[in-house]
C-alpha angles and dihedrals in degrees: 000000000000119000120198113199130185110236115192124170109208079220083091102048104027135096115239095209129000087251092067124088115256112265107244124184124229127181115221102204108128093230102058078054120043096152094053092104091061112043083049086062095053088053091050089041086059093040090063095038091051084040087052090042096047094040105127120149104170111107100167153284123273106204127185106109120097098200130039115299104237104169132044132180135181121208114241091222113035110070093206096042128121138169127203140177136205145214091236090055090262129157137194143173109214127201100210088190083065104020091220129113126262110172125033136168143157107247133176125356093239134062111290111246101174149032135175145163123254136179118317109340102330114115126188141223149192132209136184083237080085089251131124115190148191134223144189121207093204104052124054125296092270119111118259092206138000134196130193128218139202093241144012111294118226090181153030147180136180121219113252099233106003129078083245133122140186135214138195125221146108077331139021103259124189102203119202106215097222088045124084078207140077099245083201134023119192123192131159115167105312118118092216133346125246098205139337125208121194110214112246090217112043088029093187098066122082138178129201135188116231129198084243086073091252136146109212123190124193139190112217079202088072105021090239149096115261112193140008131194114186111214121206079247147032114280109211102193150007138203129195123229111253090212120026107053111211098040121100141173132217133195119227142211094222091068091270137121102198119186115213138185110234084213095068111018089176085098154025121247102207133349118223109210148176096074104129096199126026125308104238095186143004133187137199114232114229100252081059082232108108133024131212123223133191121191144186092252096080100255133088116215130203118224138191104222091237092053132084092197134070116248094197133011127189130200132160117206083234094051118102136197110330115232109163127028137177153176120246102234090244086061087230099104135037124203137207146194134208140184090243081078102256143117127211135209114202137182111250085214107050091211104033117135109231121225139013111356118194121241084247087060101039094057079045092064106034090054084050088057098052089043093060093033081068104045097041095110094066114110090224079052102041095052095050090053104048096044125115142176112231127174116269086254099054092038089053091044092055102049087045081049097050091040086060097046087049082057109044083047097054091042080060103047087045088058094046086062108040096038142057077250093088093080088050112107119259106242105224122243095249097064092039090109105029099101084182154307132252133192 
């Protein structure tokens, strides 16, 4: 004879301490349960409209310049570490845990027009006083070293591994630290050239932006460039992907980011719009996920790499004209200087609670992501997502933006009709402002 018993530990259904919630036990089949879309959008309607009402970026301004801050640099080691360099040839070391800072000197007797960081705790900067100097934390505010050029310096960028630098200038020049002389000087058309970026990854590989409207690109291997593509417009400035080796952004005069692959320079990978002035900088967050960039315009955007459009943008009534941005090395703050002599510290995620979150909470918020991961085709959703709040200008310049391009669009299109023009090829949007590509 076979006897069925019902075995049941109270493991499943008591409390450990008094402090703990009561278990309760929930079956998950769909039937028992045939409301349970909807009450699950409604979940994921109230998550985005508590994201949209706790969104507050702003961390807070770190002051102390007394010009516009038009360099930044962040150190590759130290997680809390910033550089920053000012109009009135100002530096200063910033601890961002603090938001104090911890190293100042006067400089240079020009504007400042580059920082990096170097070995140890040595950092470097340029000046338009044709200097480029460098400088020790640790020891007084006196230069370790100084080198002289020929001309004024708009750039500069320190080797990953080797005691080796690069300035910008009337040339491309590669700097040895422990030489009074360029050991290479690279030039190919430009009159002067705006910035140059060494990749961290195939670190001998750099790219420069030239007033010609040019992107160069050099091997220190062979001592020569190695490609050029020429733009419709300037490009200001350019960042090297962390991750993926061979991508790079640059930041344009026309409005536009556009990420390329120095492998094919024939096009563009992605465009990065809704800037309504240039774009004067642009960064690569750590993760190589998402980029930063500050415009002219007053705003900085955050983008996805895999995205055209921005997902956040962040603006004060008292901030001016952006000039330098960057991510923080943790990926978790971006930071951005102005002309009006600040420098801000925002949050990368609008909403996201700082410091230490309980296991409770954090199950909380990551069911509410996948809630609203789910529902984000939905066009209530959707809205509520999308939306944000711009000042009247930049609103009015992008509707007056996005009236031109319509029309520019339908004048086209009219053409195409009326005219032999209409068996001619589309030129993608990706290759719009590529004029060409040397080698």
């Amino acid at each position: 004879m076979k006897v069925k018993a019902l075995s049941r530990s109270s493991n499943d259904y008591v409390r450990e301490r008094s402090q703990d919630l009561h278990k309760v036990q929930r079956n998950l089949n769909p039937t028992i349960h045939p409301f349970e879309q909807g009450r699950e959008y409604v979940r994921a309607l109230n998550t985005v409209k508590l994201e949209r009402m706790f969104a507050k970026p702003f961390v807070g301004a770190l002051g102390g310049h007394i010009d516009g801050v038009y360099t930044m640099a962040k150190h590759p080691t130290r997680l809390s570490c910033m550089i920053s360099g000012s109009g009135d040839g100002e530096i200063r070391v910033w601890d961002l845990t603090d938001q104090r800072t911890v190293w100042r000197a006067h400089a240079h007797s020009g504007i400042v027009q580059g920082v990096c960081a170097g070995s140890d705790s040595r950092f470097m900067s340029c000046s338009t006083d044709k200097t480029v100097k460098i400088w020790d934390t640790k020891a007084s505010s006196e230069p370790v070293n100084t080198y002289v050029g020929k001309y004024a310096f708009m750039g500069l960028t320190h080797h990953r591994k080797e005691p080796l630098f690069a300035t910008a200038g009337n040339t491309i020049d590669v700097w040895d630290e422990n030489r009074s002389e360029p050991i290479h000087e690279f030039e190919w058309g430009a009159d002067s050239y705006q910035s140059v970026k060494f990749n961290q990854v195939e670190t001998n590989i750099l790219a420069s932006t030239g007033t010609d409207r040019t992107i160069v690109l050099y091997d220190l291997r062979t001592s020569k460039p190695i490609s050029k593509v020429v733009m419709t417009m300037r490009t200001n400035a350019v960042a090297w992907n962390p991750i993926e080796a061979y991508n790079f952004v640059a930041a344009n005069e026309d409005h536009n980011a556009y990420l390329f692959d120095m492998r094919n320079l024939e096009s563009a990978h992605n465009v990065f719009k809704d800037h309504v002035s240039a774009i004067m900088d642009v960064d690569f967050s750590p993760t190589g996920q998402e980029i930063v960039t500050g415009s002219y315009d007053r705003t900085l955007r955050l983008y996805n790499v895999n995205q055209g459009h921005s997902r956040d943008v962040y603006h004060t009534k008292r901030m001016q004209r952006i000039f330098s941005v960057q991510f923080s090395m943790d990926s978790k703050f971006v930071l951005s200087g102005s002309d009006d002599g600040n420098i801000r510290l925002w949050k990368t995620n609008a909403s996201e609670k700082l410091g230490v979150k309980d296991w409770r909470e954090k199950h909380h918020l990551a069911y509410a992501a996948s809630l609203k991961e789910r529902f984000k085709h939905m066009d209530e959703i959707k809205q509520i997502d999308r939306h944000r709040p711009l000042p009247g200008d930049v609103k009015r310049a992008d509707r007056l933006k996005k009236t031109i391009l319509a029309s520019e669009k339908r004048k086209d299109e009219n053409r195409r009709k009326h005219s032999k023009k209409a068996n001619e090829k589309r030129i993608p949007e990706r290759k719009k402002a590529i004029v060409g590509v040397a080698k």
